[in-house]
C-alpha positions in Angstrom: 12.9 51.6 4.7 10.9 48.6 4.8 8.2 47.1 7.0 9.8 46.4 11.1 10.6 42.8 11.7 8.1 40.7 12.8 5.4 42.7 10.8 3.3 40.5 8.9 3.1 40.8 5.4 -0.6 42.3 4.3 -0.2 41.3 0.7 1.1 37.5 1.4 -1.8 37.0 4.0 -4.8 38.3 1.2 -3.5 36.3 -1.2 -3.0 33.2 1.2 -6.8 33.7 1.8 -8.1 34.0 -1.4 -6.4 31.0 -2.2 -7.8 29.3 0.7 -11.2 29.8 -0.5 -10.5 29.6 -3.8 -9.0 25.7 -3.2 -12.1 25.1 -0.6 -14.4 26.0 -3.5 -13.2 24.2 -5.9 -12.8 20.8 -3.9 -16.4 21.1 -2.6 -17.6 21.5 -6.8 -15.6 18.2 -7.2 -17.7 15.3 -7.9 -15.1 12.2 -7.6 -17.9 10.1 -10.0 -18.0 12.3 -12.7 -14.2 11.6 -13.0 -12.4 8.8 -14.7 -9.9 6.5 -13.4 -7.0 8.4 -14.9 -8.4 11.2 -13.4 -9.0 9.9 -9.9 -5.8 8.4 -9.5 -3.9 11.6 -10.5 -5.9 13.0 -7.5 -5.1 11.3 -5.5 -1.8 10.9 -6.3 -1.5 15.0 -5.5 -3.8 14.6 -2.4 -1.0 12.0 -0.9 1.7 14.4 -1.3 0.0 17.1 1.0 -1.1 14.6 3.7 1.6 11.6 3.7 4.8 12.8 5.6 7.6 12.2 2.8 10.0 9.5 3.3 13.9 9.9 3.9 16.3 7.6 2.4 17.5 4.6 4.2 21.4 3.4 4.3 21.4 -0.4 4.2 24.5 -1.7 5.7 25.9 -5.0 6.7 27.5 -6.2 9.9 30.5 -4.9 9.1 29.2 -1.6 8.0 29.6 -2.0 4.6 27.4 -1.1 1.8 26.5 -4.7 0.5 23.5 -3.5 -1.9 24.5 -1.2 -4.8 21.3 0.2 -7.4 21.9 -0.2 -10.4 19.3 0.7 -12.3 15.5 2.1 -11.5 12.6 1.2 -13.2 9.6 3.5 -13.3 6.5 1.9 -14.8 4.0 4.7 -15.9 0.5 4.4 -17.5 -0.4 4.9 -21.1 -1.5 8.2 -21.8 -5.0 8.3 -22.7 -5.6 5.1 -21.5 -8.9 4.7 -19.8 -9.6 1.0 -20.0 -10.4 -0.9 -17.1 -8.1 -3.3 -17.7 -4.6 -2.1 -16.5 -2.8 -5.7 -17.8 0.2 -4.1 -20.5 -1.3 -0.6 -19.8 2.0 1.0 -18.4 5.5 2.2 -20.1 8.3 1.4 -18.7 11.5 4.0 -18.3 15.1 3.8 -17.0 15.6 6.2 -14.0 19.2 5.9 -14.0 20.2 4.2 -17.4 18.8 6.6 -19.9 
């Protein structure tokens, strides 16, 4: 016999709370100026994903409800790895999405 429905679970909420103060703690320590520009945009890169609402795909069609674009391929254009020059000009890779 388990815990009665609607019970909430002790364990889940410590943790949840330890974690909360943990993460407060550890943003509050951060000094954005003591990081590079790597680093800064990797932050906020993961910042974005917890405040912008995600997108949903869109279906392009054409008056007569046809599909008139097809993808063919997706490039994704990354930067260098340990690459902190200020000049981003032929700093990225780029990679197939689709064609690999």
């Amino acid at each position: 016999m388990g815990r009665t429905a609607g019970t909430p679970n002790k364990i889940t909420n410590a943790v949840k709370g330890r974690l909360e103060s943990l993460i407060d703690s550890l943003v509050s320590s951060l000094d954005i100026n003591d990081l590079n520009h790597n680093q800064r945009i990797k932050l906020l890169l993961i910042a974005l994903q917890y405040t912008l609402p995600r997108l949903q795909a869109m279906v392009v069609k054409d008056e007569t409800g046809n599909h008139p674009f097809i993808v063919e391929d997706i490039v994704i254009h990354t930067r260098k790895e340990n690459s902190d020059e200020p000049e981003w000009k032929d700093n990225f890779e780029s990679h197939s999405a689709l064609n690999n």
